[in-house]
N, C-alpha and C positions, 0 to 999 in steps of 0.2 A: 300311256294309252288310255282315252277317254273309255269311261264304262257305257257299256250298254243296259239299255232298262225297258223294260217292257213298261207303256204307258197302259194298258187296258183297254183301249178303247179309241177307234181314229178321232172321235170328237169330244173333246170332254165340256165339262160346263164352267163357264167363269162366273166367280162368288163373290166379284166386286156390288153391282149393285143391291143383292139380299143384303149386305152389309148396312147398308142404310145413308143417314146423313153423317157427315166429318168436315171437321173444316181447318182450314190453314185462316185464322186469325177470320177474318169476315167471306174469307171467297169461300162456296161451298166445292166439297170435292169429293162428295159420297150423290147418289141415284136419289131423285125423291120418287115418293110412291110406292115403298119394300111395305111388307106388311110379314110380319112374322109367321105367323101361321101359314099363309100361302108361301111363303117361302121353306119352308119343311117340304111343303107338300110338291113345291118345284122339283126339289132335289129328289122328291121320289118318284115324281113320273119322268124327269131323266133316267134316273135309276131304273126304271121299267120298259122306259125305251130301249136300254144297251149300253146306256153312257156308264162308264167305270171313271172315268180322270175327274177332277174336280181342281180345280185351281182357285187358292185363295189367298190373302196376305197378312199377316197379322194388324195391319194397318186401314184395312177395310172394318168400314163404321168401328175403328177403335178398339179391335177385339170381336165388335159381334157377328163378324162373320164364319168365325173360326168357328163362334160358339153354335151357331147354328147349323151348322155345317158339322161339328161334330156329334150335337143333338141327333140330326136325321141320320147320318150313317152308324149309328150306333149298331153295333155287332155285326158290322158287313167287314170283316176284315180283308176282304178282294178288291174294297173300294181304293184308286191310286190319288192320294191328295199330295197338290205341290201346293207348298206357301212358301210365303216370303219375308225376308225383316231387313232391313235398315231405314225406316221412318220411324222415327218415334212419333208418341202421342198420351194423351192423358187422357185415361178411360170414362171420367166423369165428364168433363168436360165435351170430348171427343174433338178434342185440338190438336192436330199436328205439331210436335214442338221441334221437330228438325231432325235432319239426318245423324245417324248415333251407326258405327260398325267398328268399334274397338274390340278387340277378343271381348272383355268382360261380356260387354253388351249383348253380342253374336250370342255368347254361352246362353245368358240370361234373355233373350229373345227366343230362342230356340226351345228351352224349358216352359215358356209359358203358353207358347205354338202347341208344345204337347199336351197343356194342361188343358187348355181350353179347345183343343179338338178330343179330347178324349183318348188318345191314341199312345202310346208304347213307342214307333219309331215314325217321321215322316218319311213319306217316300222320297221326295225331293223338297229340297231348299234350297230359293235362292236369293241373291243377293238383288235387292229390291233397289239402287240405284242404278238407271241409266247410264250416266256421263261418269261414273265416279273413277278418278284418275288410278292405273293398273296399279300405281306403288301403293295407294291408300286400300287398296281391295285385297293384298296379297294378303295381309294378317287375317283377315276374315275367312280368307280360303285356308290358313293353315287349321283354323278353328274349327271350320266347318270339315279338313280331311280328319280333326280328330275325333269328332263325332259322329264320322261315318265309324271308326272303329270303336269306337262306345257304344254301337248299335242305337244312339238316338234319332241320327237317319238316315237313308237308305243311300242319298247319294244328293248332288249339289248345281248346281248353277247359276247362271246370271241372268236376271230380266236387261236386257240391253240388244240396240240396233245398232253398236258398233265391230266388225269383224277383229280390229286388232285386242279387243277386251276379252274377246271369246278365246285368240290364238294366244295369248299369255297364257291360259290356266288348263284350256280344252288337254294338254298332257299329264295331268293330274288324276289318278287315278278313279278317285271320286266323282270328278267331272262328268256328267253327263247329258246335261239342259241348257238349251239356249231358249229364254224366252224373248219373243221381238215380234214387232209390229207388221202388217202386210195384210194386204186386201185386194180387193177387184180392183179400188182405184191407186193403190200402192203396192207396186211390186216389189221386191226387195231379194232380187238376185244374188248381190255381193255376202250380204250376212247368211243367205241361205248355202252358199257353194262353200263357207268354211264350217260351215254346221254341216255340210254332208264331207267334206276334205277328213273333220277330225270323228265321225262317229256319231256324232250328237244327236239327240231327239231334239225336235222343233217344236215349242208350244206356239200358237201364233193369236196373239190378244192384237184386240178391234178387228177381228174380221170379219164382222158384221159393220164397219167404223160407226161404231158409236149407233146402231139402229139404221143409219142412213140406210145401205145394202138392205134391209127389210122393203123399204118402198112408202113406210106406211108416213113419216115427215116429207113427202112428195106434195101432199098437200098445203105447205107453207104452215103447219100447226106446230107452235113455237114449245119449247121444254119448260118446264117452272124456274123460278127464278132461284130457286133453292137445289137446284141440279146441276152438278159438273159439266152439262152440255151448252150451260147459258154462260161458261166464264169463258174469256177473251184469251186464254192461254197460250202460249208459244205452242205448246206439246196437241193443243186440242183443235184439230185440222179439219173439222166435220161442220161444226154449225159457227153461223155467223147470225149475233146480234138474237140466238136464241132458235135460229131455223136451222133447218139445213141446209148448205149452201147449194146456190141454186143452180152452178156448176156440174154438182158432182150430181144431184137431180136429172139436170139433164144428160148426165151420162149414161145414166139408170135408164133412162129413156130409150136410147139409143141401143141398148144391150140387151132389155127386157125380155124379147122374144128368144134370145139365144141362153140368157142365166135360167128363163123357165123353160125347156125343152122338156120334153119327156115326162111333164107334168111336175117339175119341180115348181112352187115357189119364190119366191126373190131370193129371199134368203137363204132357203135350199140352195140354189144356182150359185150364190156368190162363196157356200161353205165347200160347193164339189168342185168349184174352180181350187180352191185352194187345195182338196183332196187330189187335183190331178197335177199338182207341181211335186209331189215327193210321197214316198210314203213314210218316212220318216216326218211328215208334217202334221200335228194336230190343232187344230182349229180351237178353241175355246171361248164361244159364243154366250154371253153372259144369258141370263133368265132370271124375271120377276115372277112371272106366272104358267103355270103348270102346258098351257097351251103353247106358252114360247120355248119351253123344254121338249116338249113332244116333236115341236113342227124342227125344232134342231136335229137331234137325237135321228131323225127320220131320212135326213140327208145321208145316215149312212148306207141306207136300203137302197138310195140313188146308185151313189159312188160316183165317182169322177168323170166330170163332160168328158167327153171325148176329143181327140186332138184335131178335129174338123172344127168343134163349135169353140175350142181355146184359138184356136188361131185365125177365125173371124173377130172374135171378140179383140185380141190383139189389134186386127187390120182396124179394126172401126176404134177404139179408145185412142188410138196411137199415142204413148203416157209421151211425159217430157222426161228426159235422164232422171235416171237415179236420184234421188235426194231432194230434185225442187219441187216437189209437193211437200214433203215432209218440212222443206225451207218456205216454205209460206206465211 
């Protein structure tokens, strides 16, 4: 039986961009534009707004996002942090040097998660490959059940959008997190009905996709070239050639007056659609600056469209099945 865990908070904040720049050999694959300082200062006025969850990876800017991230919550022990490890990377450099999740590694990942958040136990850990095949993930799960009883952390899961990765482990005692993708313009039924079938909480990354859902790249103004949103990636479904695709723009269009209802926001609107598919769903909407934390955090004052303005919003998107967006 999958454990249950109270996240803290229906939206918490993603600490991939405060992490800064990283790269896999020349592609970039950290945020440009973090600035240290403002970023403490993010994480407190989430903090101030009601956000308790905090999601981050050991793999974001190489470490520094653990570290800053356990700088600012320092002595808040109510704050719920989930991080992740299976990327390796070299902290000088801040190079990605490949997937690494052998017990040793897991052990040794997980110990330096602690060091560099500051912290005693994580609340959850997860297994930071997507695709990685169920036989190569099971040793890392036996790892990660025995450091739930070591009290190093509180309980376990998978960032992955595939349901049979989740239904191998989700009976594992420890188990309690499925991290996976979903937004306005990706819906993701299939992984969300065995996240609700075994228990699970739902963290939900890119639900803002990558900024687009804010509105504010509507104007054709392109990301830097030193920014994860400028690379041509299989995984990176939002912008094309450095924009955002002008596509998913015009769907924004189309939807606008129904995501801001009630005076919400774009972003607002796109975070309480996802608030109105589950309540087991949390959204985790990243933040560079204290203003993108606040206008987050404040979607929870909203709370969830209502099932008149979701099922417009359905009639007019009308997506394509499952999967070919994300198959793009």
């Amino acid at each position: 039986m999958a454990m249950r865990i109270h996240l803290g908070s229906r939206i918490g904040m993603g600490c991939w961009a405060i992490g800064g720049h990283f790269w896999s050999g020349e592609t970039p694959v950290g945020y440009s534009g973090a600035d240290d300082s403002q970023s403490v200062e993010t994480i407190h006025a989430a903090w101030d707004g009601g956000i308790r969850l905090f999601d981050t990876s050991a793999v974001y800017g190489a470490g520094h996002s653990e570290e800053l991230l356990g700088e600012a919550l320092a002595g808040r022990s109510e704050a719920i942090i989930v991080s992740k490890f299976g990327h390796s990377f070299d902290r000088v450099s801040r190079q990605m040097t490949g997937p690494r999740f052998d017990p040793d590694y897991v052990r040794w990942s997980v110990a330096e998660s602690l060091r560099r958040l500051g912290r005693d136990c994580i609340d959850v850990m997860l297994l930071h490959l997507n695709d990685l095949a169920i036989e190569d993930a099971a040793p890392a799960f036996e790892v990660l059940e025995q450091l739930v009883q070591a009290g190093d952390i509180r309980s376990y899961g998978w960032s992955t959008d595939f349901p049979p990765s989740v239904e191998a482990f989700a009976d594992r005692s420890g188990f309690s997190t499925v991290q996976h993708a979903m937004n306005v313009f990706f819906d993701a039924p299939s992984i969300c009905k065995t996240a609700c079938d075994n228990g699970l909480a739902q963290l939900i990354r890119s639900p803002l996709a990558m900024g687009v859902l804010t509105g504010k790249f509507s104007d054709g103004r392109s990301v830097p070239s030193d920014d994860v949103r400028s690379v041509p990636a299989d995984w990176q479904l939002y912008f094309e050639a450095s924009r955002a695709r002008y596509d998913l723009t015009r769907q924004i269009d189309a939807i606008r007056d129904l995501l801001t209802t009630g005076g919400r926001t774009l972003g607002q609107g796109a975070l309480c659609w996802l608030l109105s598919k589950g309540g087991d769903i949390h959204p985790i909407p990243g933040a560079k600056t204290p203003r993108q934390a606040v206008e987050n955090a404040a979607a929870m004052e909203f709370g969830p469209l209502s099932e008149t303005v979701m099922a417009e919003i359905e009639t007019i998107l009308q997506r394509p099945p499952e999967g070919e967006f994300r198959a793009r």
